[in-house]
RODO-2510 file (C-alpha; in nm, 4 decimals, decimal comma):
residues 287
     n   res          X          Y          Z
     1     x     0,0000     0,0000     0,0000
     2     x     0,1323     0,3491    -0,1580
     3     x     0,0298     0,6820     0,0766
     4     x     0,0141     0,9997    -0,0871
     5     x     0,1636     1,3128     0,0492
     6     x    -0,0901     1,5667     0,1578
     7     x    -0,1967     1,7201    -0,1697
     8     x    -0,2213     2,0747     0,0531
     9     x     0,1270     2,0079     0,1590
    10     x     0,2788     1,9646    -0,1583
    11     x     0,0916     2,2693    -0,2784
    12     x     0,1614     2,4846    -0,0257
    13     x     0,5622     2,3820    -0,0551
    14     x     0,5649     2,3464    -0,4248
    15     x     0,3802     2,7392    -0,4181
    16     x     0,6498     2,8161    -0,1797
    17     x     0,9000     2,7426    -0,3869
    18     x     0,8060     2,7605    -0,7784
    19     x     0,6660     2,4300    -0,8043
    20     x     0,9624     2,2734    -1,0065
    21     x     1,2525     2,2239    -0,6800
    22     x     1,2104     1,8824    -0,6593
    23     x     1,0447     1,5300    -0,7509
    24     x     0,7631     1,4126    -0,4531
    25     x     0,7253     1,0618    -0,3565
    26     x     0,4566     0,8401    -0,2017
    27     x     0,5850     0,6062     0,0414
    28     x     0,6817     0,2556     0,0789
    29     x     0,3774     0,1000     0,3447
    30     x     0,5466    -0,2296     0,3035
    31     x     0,6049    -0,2985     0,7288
    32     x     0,3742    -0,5333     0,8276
    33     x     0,3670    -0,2771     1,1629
    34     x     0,0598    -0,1115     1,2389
    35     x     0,1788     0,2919     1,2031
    36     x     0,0699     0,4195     1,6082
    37     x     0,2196     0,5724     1,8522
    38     x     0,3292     0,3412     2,1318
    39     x     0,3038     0,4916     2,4965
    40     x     0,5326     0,7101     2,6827
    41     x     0,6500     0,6943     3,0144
    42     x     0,4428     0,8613     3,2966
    43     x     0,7470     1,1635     3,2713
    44     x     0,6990     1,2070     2,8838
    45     x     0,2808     1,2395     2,9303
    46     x     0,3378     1,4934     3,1547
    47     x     0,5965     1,7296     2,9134
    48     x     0,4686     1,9998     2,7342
    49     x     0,3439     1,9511     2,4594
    50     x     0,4665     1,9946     2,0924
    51     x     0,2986     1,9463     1,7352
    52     x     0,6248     1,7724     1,6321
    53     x     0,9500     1,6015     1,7500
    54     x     1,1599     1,6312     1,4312
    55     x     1,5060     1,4603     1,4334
    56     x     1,7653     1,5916     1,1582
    57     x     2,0050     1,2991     1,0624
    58     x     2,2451     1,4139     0,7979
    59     x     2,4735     1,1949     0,5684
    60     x     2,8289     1,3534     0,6330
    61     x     3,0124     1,0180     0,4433
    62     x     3,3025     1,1053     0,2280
    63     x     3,0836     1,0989    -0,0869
    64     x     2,9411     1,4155     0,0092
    65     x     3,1926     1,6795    -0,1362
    66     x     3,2721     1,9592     0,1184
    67     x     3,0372     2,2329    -0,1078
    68     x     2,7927     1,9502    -0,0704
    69     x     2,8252     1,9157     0,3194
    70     x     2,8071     2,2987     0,3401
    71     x     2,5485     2,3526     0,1243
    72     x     2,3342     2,0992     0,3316
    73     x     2,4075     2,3008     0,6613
    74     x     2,3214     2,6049     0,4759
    75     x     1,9877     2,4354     0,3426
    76     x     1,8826     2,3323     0,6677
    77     x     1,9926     2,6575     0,9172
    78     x     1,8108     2,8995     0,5989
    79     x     1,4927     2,6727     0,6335
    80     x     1,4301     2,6944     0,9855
    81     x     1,4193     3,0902     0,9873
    82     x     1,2328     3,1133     0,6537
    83     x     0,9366     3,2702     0,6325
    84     x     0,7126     3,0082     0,5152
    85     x     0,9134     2,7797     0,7418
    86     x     0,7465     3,0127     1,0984
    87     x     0,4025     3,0703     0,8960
    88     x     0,3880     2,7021     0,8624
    89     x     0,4988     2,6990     1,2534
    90     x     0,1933     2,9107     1,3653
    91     x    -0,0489     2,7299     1,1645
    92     x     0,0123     2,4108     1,3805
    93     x    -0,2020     2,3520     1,6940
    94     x     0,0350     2,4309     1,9668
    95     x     0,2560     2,6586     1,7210
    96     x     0,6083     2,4564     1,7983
    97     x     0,7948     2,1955     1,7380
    98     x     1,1134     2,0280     1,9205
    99     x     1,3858     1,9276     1,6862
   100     x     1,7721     1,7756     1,7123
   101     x     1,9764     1,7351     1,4424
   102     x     2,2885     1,4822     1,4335
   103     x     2,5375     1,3795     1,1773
   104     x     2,6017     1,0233     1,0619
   105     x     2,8614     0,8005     0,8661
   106     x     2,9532     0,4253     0,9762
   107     x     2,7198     0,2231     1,1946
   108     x     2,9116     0,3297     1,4986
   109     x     2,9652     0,7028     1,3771
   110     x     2,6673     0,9384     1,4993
   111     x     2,7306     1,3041     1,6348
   112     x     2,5054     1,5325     1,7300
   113     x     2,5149     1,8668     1,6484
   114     x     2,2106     2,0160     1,8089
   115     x     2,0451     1,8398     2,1328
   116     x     1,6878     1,8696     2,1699
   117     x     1,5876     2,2164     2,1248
   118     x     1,2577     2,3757     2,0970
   119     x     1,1246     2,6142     1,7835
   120     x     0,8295     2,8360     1,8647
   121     x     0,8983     3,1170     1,6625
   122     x     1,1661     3,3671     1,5490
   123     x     1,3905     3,4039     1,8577
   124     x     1,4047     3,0054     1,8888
   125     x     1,4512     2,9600     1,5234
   126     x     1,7462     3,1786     1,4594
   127     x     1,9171     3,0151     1,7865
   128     x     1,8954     2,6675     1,6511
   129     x     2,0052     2,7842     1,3180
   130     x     2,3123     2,9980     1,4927
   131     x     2,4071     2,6172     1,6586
   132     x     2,3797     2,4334     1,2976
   133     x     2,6366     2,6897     1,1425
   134     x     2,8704     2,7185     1,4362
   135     x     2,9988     2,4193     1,4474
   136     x     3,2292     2,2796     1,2139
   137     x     3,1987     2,0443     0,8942
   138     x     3,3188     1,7085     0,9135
   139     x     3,3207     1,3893     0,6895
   140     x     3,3579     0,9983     0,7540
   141     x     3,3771     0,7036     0,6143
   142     x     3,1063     0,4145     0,5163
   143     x     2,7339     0,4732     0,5115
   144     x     2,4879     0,3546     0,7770
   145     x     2,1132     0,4202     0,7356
   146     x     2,0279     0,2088     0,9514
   147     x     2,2789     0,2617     1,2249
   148     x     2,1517     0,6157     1,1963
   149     x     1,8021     0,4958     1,2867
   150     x     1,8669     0,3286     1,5013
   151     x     2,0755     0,6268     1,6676
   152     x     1,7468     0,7984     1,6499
   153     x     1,4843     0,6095     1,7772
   154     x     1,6130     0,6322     2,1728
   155     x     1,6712     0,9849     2,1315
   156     x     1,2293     1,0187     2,1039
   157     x     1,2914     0,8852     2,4384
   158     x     1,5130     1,1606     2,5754
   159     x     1,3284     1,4123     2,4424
   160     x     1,1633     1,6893     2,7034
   161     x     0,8947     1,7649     2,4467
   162     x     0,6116     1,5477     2,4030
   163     x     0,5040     1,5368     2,0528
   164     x     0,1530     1,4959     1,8385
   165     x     0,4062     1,3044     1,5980
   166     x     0,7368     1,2112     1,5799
   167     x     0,9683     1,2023     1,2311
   168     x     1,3162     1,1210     1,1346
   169     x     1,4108     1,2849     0,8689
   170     x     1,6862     1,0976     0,6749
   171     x     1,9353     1,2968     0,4089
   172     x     2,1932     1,0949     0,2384
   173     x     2,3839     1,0406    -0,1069
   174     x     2,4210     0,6912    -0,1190
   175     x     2,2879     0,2941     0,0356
   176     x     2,3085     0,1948     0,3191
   177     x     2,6393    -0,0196     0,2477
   178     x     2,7696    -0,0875     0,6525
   179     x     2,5977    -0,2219     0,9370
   180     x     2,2798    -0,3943     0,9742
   181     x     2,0628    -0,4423     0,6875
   182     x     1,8146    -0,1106     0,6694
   183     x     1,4695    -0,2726     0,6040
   184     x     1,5264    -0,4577     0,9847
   185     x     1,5834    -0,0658     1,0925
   186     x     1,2941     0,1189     0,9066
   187     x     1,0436    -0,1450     0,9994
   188     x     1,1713    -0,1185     1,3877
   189     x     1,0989     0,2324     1,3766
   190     x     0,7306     0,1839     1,2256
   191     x     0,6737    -0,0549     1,4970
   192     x     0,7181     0,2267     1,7403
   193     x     0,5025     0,4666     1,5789
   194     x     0,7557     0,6828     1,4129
   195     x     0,7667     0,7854     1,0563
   196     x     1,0614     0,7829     0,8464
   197     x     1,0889     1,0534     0,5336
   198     x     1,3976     1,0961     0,2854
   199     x     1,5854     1,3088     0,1445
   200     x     1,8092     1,1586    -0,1562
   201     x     2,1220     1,3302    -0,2911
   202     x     2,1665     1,2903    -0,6417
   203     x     2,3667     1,5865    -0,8005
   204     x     2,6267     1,3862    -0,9097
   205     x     2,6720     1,1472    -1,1863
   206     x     2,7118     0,7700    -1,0253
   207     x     3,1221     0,6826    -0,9822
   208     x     3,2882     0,3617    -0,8786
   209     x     3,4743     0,5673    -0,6074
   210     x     3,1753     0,6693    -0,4431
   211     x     2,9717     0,3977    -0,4931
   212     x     2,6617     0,6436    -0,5881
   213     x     2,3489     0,4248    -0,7392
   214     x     2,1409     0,5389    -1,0556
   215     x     1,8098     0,4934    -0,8530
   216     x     1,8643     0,6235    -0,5270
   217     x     1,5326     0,7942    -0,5328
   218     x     1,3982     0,4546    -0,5925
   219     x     1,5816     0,2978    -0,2986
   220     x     1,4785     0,5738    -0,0489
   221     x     1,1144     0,4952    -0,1184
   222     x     1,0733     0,1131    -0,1279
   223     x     1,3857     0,0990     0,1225
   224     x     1,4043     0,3671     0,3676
   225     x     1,1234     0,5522     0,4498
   226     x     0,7833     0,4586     0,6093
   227     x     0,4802     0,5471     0,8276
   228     x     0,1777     0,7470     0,7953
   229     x     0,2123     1,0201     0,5494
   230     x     0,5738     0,9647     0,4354
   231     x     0,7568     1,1139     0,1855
   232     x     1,0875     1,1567    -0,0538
   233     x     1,1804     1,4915    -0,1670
   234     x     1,4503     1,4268    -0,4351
   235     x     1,7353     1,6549    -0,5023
   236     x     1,8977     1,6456    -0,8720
   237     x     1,9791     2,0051    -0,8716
   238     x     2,2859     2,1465    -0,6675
   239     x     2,1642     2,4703    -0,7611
   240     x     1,7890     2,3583    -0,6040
   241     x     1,9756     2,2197    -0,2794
   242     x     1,9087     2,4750    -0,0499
   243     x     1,5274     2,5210    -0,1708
   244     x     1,4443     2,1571    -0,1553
   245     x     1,5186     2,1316     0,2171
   246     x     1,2867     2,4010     0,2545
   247     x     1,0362     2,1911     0,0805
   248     x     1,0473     1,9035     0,3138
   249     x     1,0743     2,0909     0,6031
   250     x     0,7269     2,2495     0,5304
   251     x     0,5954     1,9289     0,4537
   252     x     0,7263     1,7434     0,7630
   253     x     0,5631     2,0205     0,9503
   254     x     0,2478     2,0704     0,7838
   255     x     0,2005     1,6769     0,7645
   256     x    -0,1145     1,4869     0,9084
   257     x    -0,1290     1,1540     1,0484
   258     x    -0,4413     0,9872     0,9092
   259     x    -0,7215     0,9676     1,1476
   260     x    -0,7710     0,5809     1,0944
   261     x    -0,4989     0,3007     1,1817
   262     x    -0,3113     0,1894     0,8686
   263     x    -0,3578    -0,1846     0,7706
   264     x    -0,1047    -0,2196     0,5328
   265     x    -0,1212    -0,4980     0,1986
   266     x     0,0724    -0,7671     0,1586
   267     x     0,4615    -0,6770     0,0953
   268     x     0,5715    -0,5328    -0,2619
   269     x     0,8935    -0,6231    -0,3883
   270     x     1,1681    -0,3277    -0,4114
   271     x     1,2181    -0,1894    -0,7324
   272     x     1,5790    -0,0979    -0,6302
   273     x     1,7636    -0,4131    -0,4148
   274     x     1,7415    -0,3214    -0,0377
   275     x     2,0645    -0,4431    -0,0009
   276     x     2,2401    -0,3100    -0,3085
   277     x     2,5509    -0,1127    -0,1131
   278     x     2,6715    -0,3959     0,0763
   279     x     2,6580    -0,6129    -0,2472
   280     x     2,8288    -0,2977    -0,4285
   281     x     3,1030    -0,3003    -0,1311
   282     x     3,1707    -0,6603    -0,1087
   283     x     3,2073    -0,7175    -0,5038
   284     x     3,4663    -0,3843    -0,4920
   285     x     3,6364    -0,4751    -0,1594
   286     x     3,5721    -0,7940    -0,0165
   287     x     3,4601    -0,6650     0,3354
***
């Protein structure tokens, strides 16, 4: 079963932004797990209350160039104190959202950049932003989707905010090609309630030293992302970067979860192999 993006949502963003940033995808409902929220301790019920806990994990592997990783900082510090970004903000129920934002490579190789930090309008916006340029760029080896999820889902957990929903957004240029497999990860985050969205990277022409893929787009969506509502915003464009970030930030904050439980269909086989970069790393290297 394919869900749609909201068709205000991609409106609103693709009005935002010109209508032509980026390419929108439905998501992959293929977890057998039913898409709810499971409960919170007695010290999360009782934490104010947000409309969305939103955790940042961003791809810092050494495919991504070092215009690429600053770009993406750029993209994502611009997008929080945007002006459709704060409109979208006070449209929401309780008007705020909690987000953290980390960094990723191997399985073992997670940094965060931001802790927990609350956005309720333009003071809070421009202080988050302020931390996400501050500090500086890095790069690492391998690439771990899943260990990145699974880096995520306890952080929900630590979080002071208690959210309506809660999203991981996932930005990357390449498969998951290190640690565990990334279906076992996605669909262990659906179990929990959490939705999973994507951002592929795809401004560069697929090389052997990078181990890029032709259908990353493709892989994000059947692979990668899940839950109620979920989406891939595809970026092709280096000169669209910046923008396209924008795009799924509005979505992931304008997003509904549907009002009935999700009953997904039976299973639909990937169009893109979900284990395509460790088959691409063991033919190269053996390992």
């Amino acid at each position: 079963m394919r869900w749609c993006v909201s068709i205000g949502a991609v409106l609103f963003a693709g009005a935002m932004l010109g209508g032509d940033v980026a390419s929108f995808a439905a998501p992959n409902a293929s977890s057998p797990f039913p898409a709810q929220l499971t409960p919170r301790s007695a010290d999360n019920q009782t934490a104010p209350a947000v409309d969305v806990e939103l955790i940042l994990a961003v791809d810092v592997s050494y495919s991504m160039d070092m215009d690429e990783l600053a770009i993406q900082r750029e993209g994502y510090a611009q997008a929080i104190v945007s002006k459709e970004f704060l409109q979208a903000l006070k449209s929401l129920p309780n008007g705020k959202i909690a987000v953290t934002y980390f960094e990723w490579a191997a399985s073992s190789d997670q940094k965060i950049i931001i802790p927990w930090r609350l956005i309720d309008g333009p003071e809070t916006a421009d202080a988050v932003a302020n931390e996400i340029m501050k500090t500086p760029i890095r790069r690492a080896s391998r690439t771990s989707i899943s260990g990145a999820i699974y880096f995520a889902m306890p952080l929900f957990e630590e979080n002071p905010y208690h959210g309506l929903r809660r999203v991981i957004d996932i930005s990357g240029d390449g498969p998951n090609n290190n640690g565990a497999p990334v279906t076992g990860a996605r669909d262990a985050a659906l179990e929990k309630g959490i939705i999973i969205n994507g951002l592929p990277i795809m401004v560069k022409e697929p090389s052997y030293s990078t181990m890029d893929i032709e259908n990353l787009d493709l892989y994000y969506e059947d692979c990668v992302i899940g839950g109620p509502g979920s989406f891939v915003v595809t970026i092709k464009d280096r000169e669209k970067f910046k923008e396209a970030i924008r795009a799924k930030l509005l979505l992931e904050v304008a997003g509904r979860t549907p009002e009935h439980r999700v009953v997904p269909v039976a299973a639909k086989e990937p169009r893109v192999s979900c284990l395509i970069g460790e088959k691409i790393w063991q033919d190269r290297w053996g390992r």
